[in-house]
C-alpha positions as CSV (number, residue, x, y, z in Angstrom):
1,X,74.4,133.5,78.6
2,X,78.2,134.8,78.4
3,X,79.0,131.4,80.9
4,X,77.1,129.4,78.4
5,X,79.1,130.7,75.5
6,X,82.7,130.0,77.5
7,X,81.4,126.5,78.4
8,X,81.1,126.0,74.8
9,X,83.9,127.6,73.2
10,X,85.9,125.2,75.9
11,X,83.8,122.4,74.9
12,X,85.3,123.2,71.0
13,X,88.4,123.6,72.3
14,X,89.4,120.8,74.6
15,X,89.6,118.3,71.6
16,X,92.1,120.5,69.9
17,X,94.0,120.7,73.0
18,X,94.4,116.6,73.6
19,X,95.6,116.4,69.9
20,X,98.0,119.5,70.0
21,X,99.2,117.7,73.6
22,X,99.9,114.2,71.7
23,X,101.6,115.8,68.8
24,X,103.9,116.9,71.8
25,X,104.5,114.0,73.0
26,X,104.6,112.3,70.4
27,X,107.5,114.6,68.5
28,X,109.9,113.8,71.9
29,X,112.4,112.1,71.2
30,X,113.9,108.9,72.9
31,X,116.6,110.3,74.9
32,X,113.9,112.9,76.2
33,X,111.6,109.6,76.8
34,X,114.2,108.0,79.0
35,X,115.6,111.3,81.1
36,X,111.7,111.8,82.3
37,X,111.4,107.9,82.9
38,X,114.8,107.7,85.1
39,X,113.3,111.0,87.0
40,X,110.5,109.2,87.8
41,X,111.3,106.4,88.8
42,X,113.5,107.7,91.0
43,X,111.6,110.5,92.5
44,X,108.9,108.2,93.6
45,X,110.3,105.1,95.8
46,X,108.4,104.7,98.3
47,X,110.5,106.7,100.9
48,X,110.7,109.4,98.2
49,X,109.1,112.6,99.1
50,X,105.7,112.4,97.5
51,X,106.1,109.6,95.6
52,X,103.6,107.8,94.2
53,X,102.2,104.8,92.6
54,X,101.0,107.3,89.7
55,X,104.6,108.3,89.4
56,X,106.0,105.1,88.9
57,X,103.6,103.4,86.6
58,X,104.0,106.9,84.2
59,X,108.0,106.2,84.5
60,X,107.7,102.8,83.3
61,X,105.5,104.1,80.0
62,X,107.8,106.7,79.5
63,X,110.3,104.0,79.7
64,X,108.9,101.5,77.5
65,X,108.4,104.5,74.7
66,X,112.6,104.8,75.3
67,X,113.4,101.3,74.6
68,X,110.8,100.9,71.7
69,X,113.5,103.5,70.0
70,X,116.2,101.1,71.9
71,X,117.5,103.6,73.9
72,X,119.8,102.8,76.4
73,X,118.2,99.4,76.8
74,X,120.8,98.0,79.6
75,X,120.0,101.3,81.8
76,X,116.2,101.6,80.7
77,X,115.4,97.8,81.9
78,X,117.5,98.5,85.0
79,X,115.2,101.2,86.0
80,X,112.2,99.7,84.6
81,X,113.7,96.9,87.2
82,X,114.0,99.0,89.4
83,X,110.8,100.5,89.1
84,X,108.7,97.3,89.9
85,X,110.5,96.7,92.7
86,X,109.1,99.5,94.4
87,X,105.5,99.1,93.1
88,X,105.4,95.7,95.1
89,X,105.3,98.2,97.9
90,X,102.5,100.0,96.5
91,X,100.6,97.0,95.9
92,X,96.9,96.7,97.4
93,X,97.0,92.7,97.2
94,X,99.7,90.2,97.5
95,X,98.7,88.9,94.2
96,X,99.4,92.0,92.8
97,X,102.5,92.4,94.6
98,X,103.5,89.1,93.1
99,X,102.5,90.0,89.5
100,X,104.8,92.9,90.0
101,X,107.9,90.4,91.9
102,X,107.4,88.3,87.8
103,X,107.4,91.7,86.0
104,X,111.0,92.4,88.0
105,X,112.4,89.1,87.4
106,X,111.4,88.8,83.6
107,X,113.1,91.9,82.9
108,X,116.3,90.7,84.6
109,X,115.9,87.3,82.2
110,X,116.3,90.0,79.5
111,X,119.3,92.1,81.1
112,X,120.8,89.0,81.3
113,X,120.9,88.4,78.0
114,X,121.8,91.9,77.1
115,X,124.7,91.9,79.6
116,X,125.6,88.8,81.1
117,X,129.0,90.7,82.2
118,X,127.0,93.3,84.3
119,X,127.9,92.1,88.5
120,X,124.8,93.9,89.4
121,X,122.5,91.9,86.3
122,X,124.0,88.7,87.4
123,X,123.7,89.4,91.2
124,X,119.7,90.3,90.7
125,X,119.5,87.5,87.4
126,X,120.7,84.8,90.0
127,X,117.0,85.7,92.2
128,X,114.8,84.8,89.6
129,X,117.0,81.2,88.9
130,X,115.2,78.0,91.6
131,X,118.2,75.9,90.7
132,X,120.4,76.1,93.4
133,X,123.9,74.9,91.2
134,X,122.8,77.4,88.5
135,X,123.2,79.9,91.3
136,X,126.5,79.0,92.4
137,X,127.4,79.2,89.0
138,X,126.4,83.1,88.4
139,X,127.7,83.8,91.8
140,X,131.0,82.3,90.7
141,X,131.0,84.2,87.5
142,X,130.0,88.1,89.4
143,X,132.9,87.5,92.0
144,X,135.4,86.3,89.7
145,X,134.0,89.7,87.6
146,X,133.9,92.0,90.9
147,X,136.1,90.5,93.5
148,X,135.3,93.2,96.0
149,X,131.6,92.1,95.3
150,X,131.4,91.9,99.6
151,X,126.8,91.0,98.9
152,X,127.8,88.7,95.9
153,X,130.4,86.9,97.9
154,X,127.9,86.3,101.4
155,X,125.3,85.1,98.1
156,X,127.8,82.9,97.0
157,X,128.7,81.2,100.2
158,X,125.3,81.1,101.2
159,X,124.4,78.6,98.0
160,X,127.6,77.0,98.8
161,X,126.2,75.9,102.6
162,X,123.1,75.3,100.7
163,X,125.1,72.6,98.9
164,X,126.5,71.0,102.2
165,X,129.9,72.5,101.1
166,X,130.6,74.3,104.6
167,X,134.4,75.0,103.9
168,X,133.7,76.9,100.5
169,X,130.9,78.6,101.9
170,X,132.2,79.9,105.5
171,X,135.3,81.0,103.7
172,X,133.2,83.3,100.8
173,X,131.1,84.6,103.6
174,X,134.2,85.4,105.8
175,X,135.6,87.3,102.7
176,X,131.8,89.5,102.4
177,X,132.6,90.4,106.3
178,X,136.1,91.4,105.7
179,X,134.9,93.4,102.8
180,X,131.7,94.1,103.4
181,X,131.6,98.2,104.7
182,X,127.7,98.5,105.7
183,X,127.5,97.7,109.4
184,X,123.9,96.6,109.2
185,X,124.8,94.3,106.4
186,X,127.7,92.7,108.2
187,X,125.4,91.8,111.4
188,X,123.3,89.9,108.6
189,X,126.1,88.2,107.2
190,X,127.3,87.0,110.4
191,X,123.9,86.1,111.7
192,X,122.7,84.2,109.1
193,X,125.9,82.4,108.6
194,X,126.1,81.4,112.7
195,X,122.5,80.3,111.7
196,X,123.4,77.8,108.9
197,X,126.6,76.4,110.8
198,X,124.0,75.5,113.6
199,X,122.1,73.8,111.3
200,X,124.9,72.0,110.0
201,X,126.3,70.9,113.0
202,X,129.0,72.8,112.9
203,X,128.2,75.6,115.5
204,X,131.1,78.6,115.7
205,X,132.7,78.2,119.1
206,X,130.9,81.2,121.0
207,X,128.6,82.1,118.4
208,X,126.5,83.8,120.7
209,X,129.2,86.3,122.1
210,X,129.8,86.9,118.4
211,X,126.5,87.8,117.6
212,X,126.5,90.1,120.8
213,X,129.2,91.4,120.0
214,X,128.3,92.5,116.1
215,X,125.2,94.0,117.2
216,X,127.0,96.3,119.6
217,X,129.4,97.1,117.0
218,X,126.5,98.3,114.8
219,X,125.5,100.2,117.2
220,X,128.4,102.1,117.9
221,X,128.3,102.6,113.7
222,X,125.1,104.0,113.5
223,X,124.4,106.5,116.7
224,X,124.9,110.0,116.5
225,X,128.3,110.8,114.1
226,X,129.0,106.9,114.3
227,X,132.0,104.9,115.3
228,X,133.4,102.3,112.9
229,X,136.0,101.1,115.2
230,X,134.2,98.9,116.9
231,X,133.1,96.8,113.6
232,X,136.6,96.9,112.6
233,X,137.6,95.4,115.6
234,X,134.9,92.5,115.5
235,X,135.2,91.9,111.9
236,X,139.2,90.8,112.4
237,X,138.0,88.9,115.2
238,X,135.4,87.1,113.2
239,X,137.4,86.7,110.5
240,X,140.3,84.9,112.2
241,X,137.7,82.7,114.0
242,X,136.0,81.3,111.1
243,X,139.9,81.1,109.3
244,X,140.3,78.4,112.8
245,X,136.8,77.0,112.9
246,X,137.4,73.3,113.1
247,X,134.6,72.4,111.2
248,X,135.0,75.1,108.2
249,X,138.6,75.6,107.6
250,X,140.2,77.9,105.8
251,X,140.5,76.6,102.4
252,X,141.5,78.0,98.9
253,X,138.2,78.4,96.7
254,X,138.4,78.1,92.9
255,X,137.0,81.6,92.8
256,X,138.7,83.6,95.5
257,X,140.9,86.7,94.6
């Protein structure tokens, strides 16, 4: 009998309860919306500790509630970017994982309008664009922005080869090695840019001793405490070579700094 009666009085209760939790919610206010939103987003990646799908999708709402109040909207859409990004990963289809890719890339068309100054809006806006000049044409605009940009430089000069302009190219990828400080991401830089000279014709004399070479040096980065010197080494070495390559001169680009 006394269960009975505490089933009940809970039954009465629970209603109250929901209401009494949505007045809370509903009386935070947009900055509080957008602190638990970032949190969330970024304590559930993929490789986060415990991270979730859950967590995501519940930092997106609490997102969206932020930027109905138009809080922060370049930072919110970043993360709310950021945050679909990581739920293609949690995707059970592809289809799903591509109806997340199109939620990503619509927000960008938005942070682009928002802040077509931002070098990291351009670099992701320039994704979502098929037309290879119109790409160019962002890349130009982020690098003339962020000079030291080494990832929108190698972007850059890869549109460039795309265009059969090898010079311009070779000599904006040759800037992302010099600059470029992430040893992994200089071993893609030079691989994919031995890559496309091959399949211009234009193959870097000893290409495959490079790419040796780079791959060592990565190495050498990345065990134990690490050693850049090797990578330093190779990228002045690379540098000069594509600065002599007969096929891809050096040659002053409209947008180098």
């Amino acid at each position: 009998m006394r269960r009975q009666t505490t089933v009940s009085m809970l039954s009465l209760l629970l209603p109250g309860i929901i209401l009494a939790v949505a007045a809370l919610q509903a009386q935070d206010s947009p900055p509080d919306h957008f602190a638990r939103g970032k949190k969330l987003v970024e304590d559930n990646c993929v490789d986060c500790m415990g991270g979730s799908r859950e967590g995501e999708e519940a930092g997106i709402k609490e997102l969206d509630l932020a930027l109905r109040a138009h809080e922060r909207p370049v930072e919110a859409y970043k993360l709310m970017a950021e945050a679909y990004a990581n739920l293609t990963t949690y995707a059970r289809s592809e289809s799903e994982s591509q109806a997340f890719r199109n939620q990503e890339y619509e927000i960008y068309r938005r942070l682009y309008q928002l802040a077509p100054d931002d070098p990291q809006v351009l670099m992701q806006y320039a994704q979502t664009v098929t037309d290879n000049k119109e790409q160019v044409s962002i890349y130009q605009k982020l690098v003339i922005l962020d000079p030291k940009n080494a990832d929108g430089r190698f972007s850059l000069g890869y549109a460039l080869l795309q265009q059969n302009q090898v010079k311009e190219g070779t000599e904006q990828i040759r800037q992302a090695v010099v600059l470029e400080n992430d040893s992994e991401a200089v071993r893609n830089y030079v691989q994919r840019l031995t890559e496309a000279l091959d399949q211009h014709h234009c193959p870097l004399k000893d290409e495959a001793a490079y790419n040796r070479e780079v791959v060592r040096a990565e190495g050498a980065a990345t065990r134990g405490a690490g050693d850049p010197k090797p990578m330093e080494i190779f990228k002045r070495r690379f540098a000069a070579a594509l600065e002599h390559h007969e096929c891809a001169a050096n040659s002053a680009s409209p947008v180098s700094h």
